[in-house]
FILOGU-556510 format. One record per residue (C-alpha): x, y, z. Coordinates in nm, 3 decimals, always signed. Layout:
REM FILOGU-556510
east_north_up
X_Y_Z
...
***
This chain:
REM FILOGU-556510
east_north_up
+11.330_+13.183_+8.859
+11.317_+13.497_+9.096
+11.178_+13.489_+9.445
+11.235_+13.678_+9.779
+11.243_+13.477_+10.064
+11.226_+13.518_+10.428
+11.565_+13.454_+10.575
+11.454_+13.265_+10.897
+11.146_+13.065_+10.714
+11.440_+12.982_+10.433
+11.678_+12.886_+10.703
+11.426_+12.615_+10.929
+11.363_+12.474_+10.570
+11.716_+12.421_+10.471
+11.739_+12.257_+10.846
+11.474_+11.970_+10.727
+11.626_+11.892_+10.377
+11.995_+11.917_+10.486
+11.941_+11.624_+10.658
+11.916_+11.347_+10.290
+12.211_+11.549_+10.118
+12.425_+11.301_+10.041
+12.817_+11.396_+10.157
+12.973_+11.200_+10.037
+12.898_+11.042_+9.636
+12.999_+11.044_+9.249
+12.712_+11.170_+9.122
+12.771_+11.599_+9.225
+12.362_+11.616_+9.194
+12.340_+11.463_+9.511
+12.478_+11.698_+9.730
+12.256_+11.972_+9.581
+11.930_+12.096_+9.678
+11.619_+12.166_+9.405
+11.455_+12.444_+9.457
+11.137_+12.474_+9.293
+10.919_+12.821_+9.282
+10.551_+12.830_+9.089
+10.220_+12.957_+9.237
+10.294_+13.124_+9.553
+10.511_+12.868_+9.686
+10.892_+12.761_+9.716
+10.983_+12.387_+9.736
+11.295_+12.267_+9.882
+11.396_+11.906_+9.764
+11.649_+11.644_+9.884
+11.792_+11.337_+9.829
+12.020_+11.039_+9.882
+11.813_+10.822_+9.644
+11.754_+10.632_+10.002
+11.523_+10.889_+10.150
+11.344_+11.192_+9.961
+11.246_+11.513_+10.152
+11.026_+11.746_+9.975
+10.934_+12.104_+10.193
+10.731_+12.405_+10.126
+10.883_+12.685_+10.236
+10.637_+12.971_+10.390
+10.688_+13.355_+10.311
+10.791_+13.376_+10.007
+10.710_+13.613_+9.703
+10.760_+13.430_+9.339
+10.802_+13.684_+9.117
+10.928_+13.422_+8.827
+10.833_+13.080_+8.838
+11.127_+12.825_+8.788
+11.343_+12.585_+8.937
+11.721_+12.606_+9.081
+11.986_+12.278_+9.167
+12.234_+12.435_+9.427
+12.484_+12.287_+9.578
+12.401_+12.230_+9.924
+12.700_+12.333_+10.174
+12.725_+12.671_+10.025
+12.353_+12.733_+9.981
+12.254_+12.670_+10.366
+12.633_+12.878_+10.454
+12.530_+13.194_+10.253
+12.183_+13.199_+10.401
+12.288_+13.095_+10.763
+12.545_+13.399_+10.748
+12.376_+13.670_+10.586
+12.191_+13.894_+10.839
+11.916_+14.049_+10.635
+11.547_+13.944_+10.691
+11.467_+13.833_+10.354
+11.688_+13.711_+10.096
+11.613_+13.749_+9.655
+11.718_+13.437_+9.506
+11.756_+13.472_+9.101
+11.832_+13.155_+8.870
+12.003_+13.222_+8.464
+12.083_+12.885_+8.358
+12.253_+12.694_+8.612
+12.385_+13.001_+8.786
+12.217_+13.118_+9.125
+12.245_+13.468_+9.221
+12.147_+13.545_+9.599
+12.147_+13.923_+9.665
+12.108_+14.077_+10.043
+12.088_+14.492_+10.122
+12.443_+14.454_+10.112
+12.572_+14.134_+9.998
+12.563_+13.936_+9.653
+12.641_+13.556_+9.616
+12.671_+13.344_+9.306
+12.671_+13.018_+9.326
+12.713_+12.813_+9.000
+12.490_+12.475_+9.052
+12.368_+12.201_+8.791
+12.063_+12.203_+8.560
+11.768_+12.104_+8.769
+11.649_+11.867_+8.494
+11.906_+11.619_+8.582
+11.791_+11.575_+8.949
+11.660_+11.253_+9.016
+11.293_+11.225_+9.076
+11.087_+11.229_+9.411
+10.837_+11.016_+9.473
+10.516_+11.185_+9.523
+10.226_+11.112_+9.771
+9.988_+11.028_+9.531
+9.657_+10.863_+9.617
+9.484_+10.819_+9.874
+9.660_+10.734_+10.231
+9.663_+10.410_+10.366
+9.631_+10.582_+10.727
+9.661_+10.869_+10.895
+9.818_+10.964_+11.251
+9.823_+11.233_+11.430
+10.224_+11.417_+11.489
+10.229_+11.371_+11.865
+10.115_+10.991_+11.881
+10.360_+10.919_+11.550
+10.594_+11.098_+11.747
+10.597_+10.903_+12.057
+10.563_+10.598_+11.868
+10.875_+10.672_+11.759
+11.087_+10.770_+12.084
+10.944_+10.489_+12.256
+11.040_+10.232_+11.988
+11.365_+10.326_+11.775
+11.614_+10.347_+12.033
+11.621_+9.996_+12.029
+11.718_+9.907_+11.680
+12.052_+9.705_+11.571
+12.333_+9.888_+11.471
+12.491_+9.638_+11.290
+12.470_+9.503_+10.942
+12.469_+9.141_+10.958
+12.137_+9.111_+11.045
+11.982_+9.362_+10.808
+11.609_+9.324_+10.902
+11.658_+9.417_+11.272
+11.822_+9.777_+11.132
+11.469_+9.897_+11.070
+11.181_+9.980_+11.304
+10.840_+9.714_+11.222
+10.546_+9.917_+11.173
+10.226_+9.708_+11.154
+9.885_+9.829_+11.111
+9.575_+9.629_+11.130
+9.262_+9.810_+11.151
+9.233_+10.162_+11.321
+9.556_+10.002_+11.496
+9.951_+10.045_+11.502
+10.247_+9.857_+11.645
+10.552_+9.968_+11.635
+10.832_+9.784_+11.702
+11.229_+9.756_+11.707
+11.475_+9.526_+11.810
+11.886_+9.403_+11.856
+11.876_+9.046_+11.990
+11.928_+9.197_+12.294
+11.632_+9.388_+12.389
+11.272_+9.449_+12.233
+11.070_+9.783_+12.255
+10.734_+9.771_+12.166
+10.470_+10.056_+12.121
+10.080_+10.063_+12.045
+9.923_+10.384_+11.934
+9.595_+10.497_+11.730
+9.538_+10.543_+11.367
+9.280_+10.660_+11.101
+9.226_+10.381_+10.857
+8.956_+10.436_+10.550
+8.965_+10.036_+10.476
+8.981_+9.777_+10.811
+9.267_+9.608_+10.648
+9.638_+9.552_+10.758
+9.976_+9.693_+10.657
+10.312_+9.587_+10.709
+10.654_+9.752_+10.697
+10.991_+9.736_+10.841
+11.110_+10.122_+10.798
+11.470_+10.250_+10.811
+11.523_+10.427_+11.174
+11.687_+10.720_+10.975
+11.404_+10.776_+10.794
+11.196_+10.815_+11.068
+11.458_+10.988_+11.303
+11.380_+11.233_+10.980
+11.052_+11.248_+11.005
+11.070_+11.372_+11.383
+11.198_+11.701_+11.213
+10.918_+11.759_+11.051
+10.644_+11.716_+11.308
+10.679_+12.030_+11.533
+10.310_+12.038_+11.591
+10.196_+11.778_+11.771
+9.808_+11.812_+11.667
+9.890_+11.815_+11.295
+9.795_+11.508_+11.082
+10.041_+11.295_+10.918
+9.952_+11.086_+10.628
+10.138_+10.754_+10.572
+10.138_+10.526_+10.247
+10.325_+10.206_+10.166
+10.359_+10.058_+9.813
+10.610_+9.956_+9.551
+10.902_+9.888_+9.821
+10.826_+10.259_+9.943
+10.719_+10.451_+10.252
+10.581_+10.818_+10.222
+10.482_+11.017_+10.466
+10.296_+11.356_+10.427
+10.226_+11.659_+10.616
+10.059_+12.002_+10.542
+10.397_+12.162_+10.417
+10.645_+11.800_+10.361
+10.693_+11.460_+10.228
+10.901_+11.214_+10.329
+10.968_+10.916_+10.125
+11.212_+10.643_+10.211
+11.294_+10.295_+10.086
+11.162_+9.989_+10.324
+11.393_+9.730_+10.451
+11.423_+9.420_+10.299
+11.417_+9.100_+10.473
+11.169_+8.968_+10.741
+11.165_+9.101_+11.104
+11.215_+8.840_+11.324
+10.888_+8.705_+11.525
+10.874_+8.949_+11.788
+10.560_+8.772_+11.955
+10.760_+8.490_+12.024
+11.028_+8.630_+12.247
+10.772_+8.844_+12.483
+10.772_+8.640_+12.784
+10.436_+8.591_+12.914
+10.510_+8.358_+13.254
+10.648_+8.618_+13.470
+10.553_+8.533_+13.847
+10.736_+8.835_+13.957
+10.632_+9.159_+13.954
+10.747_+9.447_+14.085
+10.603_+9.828_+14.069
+10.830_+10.130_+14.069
+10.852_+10.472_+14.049
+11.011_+10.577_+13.712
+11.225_+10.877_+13.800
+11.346_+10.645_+14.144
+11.403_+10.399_+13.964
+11.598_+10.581_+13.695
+11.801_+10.748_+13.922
+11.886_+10.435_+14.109
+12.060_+10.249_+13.794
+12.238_+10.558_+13.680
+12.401_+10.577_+14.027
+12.444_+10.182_+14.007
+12.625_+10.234_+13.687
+12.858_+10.496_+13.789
+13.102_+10.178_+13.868
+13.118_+9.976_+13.579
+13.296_+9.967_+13.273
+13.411_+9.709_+12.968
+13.450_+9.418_+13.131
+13.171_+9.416_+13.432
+12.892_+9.595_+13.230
+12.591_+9.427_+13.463
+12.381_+9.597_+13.772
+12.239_+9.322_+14.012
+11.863_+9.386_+14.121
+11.779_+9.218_+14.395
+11.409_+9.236_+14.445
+11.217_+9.131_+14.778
+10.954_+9.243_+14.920
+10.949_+9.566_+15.073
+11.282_+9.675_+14.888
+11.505_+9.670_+14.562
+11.904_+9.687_+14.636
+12.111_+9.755_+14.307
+12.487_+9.665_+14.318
+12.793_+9.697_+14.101
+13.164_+9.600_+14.094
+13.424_+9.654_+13.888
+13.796_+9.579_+13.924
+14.029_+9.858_+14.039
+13.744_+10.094_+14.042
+13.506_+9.957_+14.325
+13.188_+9.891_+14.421
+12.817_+10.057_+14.421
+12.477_+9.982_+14.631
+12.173_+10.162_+14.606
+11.874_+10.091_+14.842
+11.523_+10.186_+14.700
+11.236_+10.095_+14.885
+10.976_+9.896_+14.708
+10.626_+9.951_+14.813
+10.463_+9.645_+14.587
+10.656_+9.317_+14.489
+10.447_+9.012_+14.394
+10.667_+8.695_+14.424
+10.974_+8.514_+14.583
+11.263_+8.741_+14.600
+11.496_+8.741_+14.302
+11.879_+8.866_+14.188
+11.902_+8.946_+13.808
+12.160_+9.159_+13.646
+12.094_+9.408_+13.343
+12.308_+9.654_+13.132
+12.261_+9.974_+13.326
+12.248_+10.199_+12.980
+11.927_+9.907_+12.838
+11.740_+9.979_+13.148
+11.785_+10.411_+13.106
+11.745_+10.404_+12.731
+11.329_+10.252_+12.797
+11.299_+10.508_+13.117
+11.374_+10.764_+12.930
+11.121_+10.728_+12.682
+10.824_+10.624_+12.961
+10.628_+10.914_+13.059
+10.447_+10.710_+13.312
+10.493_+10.795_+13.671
+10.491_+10.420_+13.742
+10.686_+10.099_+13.598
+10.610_+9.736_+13.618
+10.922_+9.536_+13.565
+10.816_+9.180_+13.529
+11.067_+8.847_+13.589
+11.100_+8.413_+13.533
+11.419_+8.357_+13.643
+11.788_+8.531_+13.651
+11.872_+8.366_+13.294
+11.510_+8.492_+13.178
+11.452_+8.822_+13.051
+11.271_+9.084_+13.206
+10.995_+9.262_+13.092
+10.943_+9.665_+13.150
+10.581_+9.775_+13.106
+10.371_+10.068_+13.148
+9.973_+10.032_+13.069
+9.904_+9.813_+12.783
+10.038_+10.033_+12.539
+10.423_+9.973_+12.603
+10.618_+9.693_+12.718
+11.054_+9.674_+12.697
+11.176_+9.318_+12.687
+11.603_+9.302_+12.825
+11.826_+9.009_+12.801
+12.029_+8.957_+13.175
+12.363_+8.987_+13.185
+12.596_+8.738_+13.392
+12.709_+8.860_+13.680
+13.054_+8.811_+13.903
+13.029_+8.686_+14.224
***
């Protein structure tokens, strides 16, 4: 194999495959990357046997058609270092040769036929999305997934499809984020998956252009997803989400509409005094204004005054972790929040349009 490679097109590919190597493993193949040169194109390859990345790398001349296992570390060092624009890479046997205008590396890697095998697209696609809605699908959604293993299912992000439509959703028994977004469906049936929020923290890498399709197929236990120049492919998570419809309360006689940047800025001062052990903000809604408190011992106290210009309802206290309410503001691009309530021991319900809602658990609070 012989090809010559432009340094910064080599380098952002690198970037998006660096990202399955596995660090830390027995089997030395994993921590390599395949490279893969025929036609007029260079494929970089990754895995972790969890999740598969396959890239295309543009600007590159293939003078010799072949293939290349390098280990990983080294590979993306040499060609972040080396200042030339273009790089030659050169492959006899399992020995890699990469030569600058005044620098030559080799690098002795592993024969490429003993790389495991990535899944390919194959077929047709069960639906297709376009970057910038799959995108925010994402941010809105995946923030909100469990970090813990005992309850396996709730470490992945639900991604239904039924019809021309998606829901995404993610969960940690403490709060719920749900998003609805657009599709391209060839058949008007439905699809099911619960998808690992690495993989698709993954998958934001590769989706720089926000008007760019994105293909997406589910089958044998498998995910891929597939771009002009990439494919993703990731294992699904077993187990069943838990019955998300269920928890969204739907008797909220409370409602109260805010500005989202006011708002934001009003819990992040709130929060400024609390800690461990008195993690709560108290809103106390009425109508015509929102006061946020805080207390902690031996650090002090907190109150914020917003004024609230529409407030449906008898007036209500109800505390929330500060950080749960940021983490959904963040991801709102809507000038405007709803924030929907039962009762103080009744969670609240953060929505925006009918395309996103963000269901938090209270917190006790001292008195």
């Amino acid at each position: 194999m012989k090809v010559i490679c432009d340094r910064g097109a080599l380098v952002d590919s690198l970037t998006l495959v660096s990202g399955v190597v596995a660090s830390r493993t027995p089997k030395p193949v994993l921590t390599c990357v395949k490279l893969t040169a025929e036609g007029s194109t260079l494929t970089l390859a990754a895995t972790d046997l969890e999740v598969a990345i396959r890239v295309s790398t543009p600007r590159v001349e293939v003078q010799q058609a072949g293939s290349a296992l390098i280990p990983a570390d080294k590979f993306s060092q040499i060609v972040r270092e080396s200042i030339e624009p273009t790089l030659t890479i050169e492959v006899e046997q399992e020995t890699t040769h990469i030569r600058g205008q005044d620098s030559h590396f080799k690098v002795f890697g592993y024969p490429a036929g003993e790389f495991p095998p990535i899944p390919e697209f194959g077929g047709d696609a069960d639906f297709t999305v376009q970057a910038g809605e799959m995108n925010q699908l994402i941010n809105q959604t995946a923030f909100a997934t469990a970090r813990e293993n005992s309850r396996y299912a709730i470490n992945g992000v639900l991604v239904e499809r039924e019809g021309n439509k998606l829901v995404v959703v993610a969960t940690d028994g403490h709060r719920l984020a749900l998003s609805k977004g657009e599709c391209r469906a060839a058949k008007q049936d439905s699809h099911s998956a619960i998808v690992p929020t690495r993989a698709l923290t993954l998958l934001q890498r590769l989706l720089s252009d926000p008007e760019q399709d994105v293909k997406v197929r589910i089958a044998d236990n498998q995910i891929i997803f597939a771009t002009e120049v990439a494919v993703l492919s990731s294992n699904l998570v077993e187990g069943n989400f838990p019955p998300y419809k269920d928890v969204i309360p739907r008797d909220g006689d409370k409602k109260a509409t805010l500005n989202t940047d006011i708002l934001a800025s009003a819990v992040r001062r709130a929060g400024l005094l609390t800690n461990e052990e008195s993690k709560g903000v108290r809103l106390s809604f009425k109508q015509g204004s929102l006061t946020l408190s805080s207390r902690a011992p031996e650090m002090g106290e907190a109150e914020i005054q917003v004024e609230l210009p529409k407030y449906e309802g008898e007036p209500i206290d109800i505390g929330f972790n500060p950080q749960f309410i940021l983490d959904a503001l963040k991801v709102i691009q809507a000038d405007q929040v709803t924030f929907d309530f039962k009762a103080p021991n009744k969670p609240g319900v953060l929505r925006t349009g009918s395309n996103y809602l963000y269901v938090v658990m209270p917190v006790n609070l001292q008195t």
